[in-house]
C-alpha positions in Angstrom: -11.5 8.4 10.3 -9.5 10.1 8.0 -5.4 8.3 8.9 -3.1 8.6 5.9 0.1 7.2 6.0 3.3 8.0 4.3 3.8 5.2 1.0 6.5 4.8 -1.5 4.5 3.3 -4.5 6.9 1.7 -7.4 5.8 1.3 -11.2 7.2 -1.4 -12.8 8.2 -1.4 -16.3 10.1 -3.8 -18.0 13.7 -3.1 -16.9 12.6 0.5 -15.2 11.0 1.2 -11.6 9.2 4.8 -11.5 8.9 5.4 -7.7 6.7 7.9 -6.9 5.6 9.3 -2.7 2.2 9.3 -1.9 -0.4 9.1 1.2 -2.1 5.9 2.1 -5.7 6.5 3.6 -5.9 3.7 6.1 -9.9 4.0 6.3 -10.6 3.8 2.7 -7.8 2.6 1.0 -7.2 5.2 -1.3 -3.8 6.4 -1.8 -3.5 10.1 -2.3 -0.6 13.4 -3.4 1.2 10.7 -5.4 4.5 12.8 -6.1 7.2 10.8 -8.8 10.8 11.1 -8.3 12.7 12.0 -11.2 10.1 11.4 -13.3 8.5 13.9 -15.9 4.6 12.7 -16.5 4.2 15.8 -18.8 6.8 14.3 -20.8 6.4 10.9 -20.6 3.0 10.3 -19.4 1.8 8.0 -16.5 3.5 5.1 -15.9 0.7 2.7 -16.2 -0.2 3.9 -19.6 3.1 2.3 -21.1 3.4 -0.9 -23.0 5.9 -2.2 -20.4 4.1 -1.9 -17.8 3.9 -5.2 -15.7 2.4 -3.7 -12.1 2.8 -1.5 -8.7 3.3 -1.6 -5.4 3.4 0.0 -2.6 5.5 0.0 0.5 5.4 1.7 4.2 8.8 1.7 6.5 9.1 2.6 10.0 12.0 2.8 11.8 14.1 0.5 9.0 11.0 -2.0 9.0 9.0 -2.3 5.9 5.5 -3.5 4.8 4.9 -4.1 0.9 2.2 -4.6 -0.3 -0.3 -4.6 -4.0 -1.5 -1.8 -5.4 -3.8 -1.4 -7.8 -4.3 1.1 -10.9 -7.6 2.5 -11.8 -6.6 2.9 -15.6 -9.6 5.0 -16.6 -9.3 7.3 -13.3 -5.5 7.0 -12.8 -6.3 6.3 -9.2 -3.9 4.2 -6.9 -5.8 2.2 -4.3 -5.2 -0.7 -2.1 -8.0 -3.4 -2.1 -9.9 -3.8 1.1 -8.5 -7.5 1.8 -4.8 -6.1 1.1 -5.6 -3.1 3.2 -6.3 -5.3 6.6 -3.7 -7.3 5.9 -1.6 -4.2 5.7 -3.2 -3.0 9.1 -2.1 -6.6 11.0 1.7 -6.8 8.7 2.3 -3.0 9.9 0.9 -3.8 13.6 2.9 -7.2 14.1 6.5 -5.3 12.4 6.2 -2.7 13.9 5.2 -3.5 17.2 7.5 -6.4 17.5 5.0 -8.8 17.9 4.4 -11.7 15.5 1.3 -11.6 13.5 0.0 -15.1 14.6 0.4 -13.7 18.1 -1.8 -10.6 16.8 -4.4 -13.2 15.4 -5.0 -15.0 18.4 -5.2 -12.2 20.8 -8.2 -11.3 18.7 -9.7 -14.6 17.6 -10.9 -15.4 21.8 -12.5 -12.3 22.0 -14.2 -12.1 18.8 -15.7 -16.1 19.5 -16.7 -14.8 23.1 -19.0 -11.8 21.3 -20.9 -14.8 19.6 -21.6 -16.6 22.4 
């Protein structure tokens, strides 16, 4: 399944935050077309590579709701990506907002059913 997903990702750096728009690949985790706003990497270069730099993260809205979450920095590659652990609990934060319906709610319709495949 290839389902990406509008992201905002933010850079911090010391007293600065580099946002930058990007595409989240639900499946894999990898996050994708990242696009900075008002920011000039020719210039200044990426914003992981200066001596400020504390971390990033990402975030996905819907409808006023958010979901932020970590993202990690491949500083050899460059490459944004979300961890697999992060990513589901991306997957059931997202589901719970933005259906409405509380996470623990989300956990236990799906607990019963995965005991009963054991059995």
């Amino acid at each position: 399944m290839d389902l990406k997903i509008p992201i905002v990702i933010s850079d911090e750096l010391g007293d600065d935050v580099i946002t930058a728009n990007a595409l989240l690949n639900l499946a894999s985790g990898e996050i994708v077309q990242v696009q900075y706003q008002n920011y000039d990497v020719a210039a200044k270069g990426l914003p992981w590579e200066h001596e400020d730099y504390d971390f990033s993260c990402g975030m996905l809205s819907n409808n006023g709701k958010d979901v932020e979450f970590t993202v990690q920095v491949n500083q050899t590659t460059g490459q944004y990506t979300v961890s697999a652990t992060e990513l589901q609990e991306i997957k059931m934060r997202a589901a719970a907002l933005f259906s409405g319906v509380p996470s623990a709610t989300l956990i236990e319709d799906i607990a019963p059913k995965s005991r009963r495949r054991r059995a």
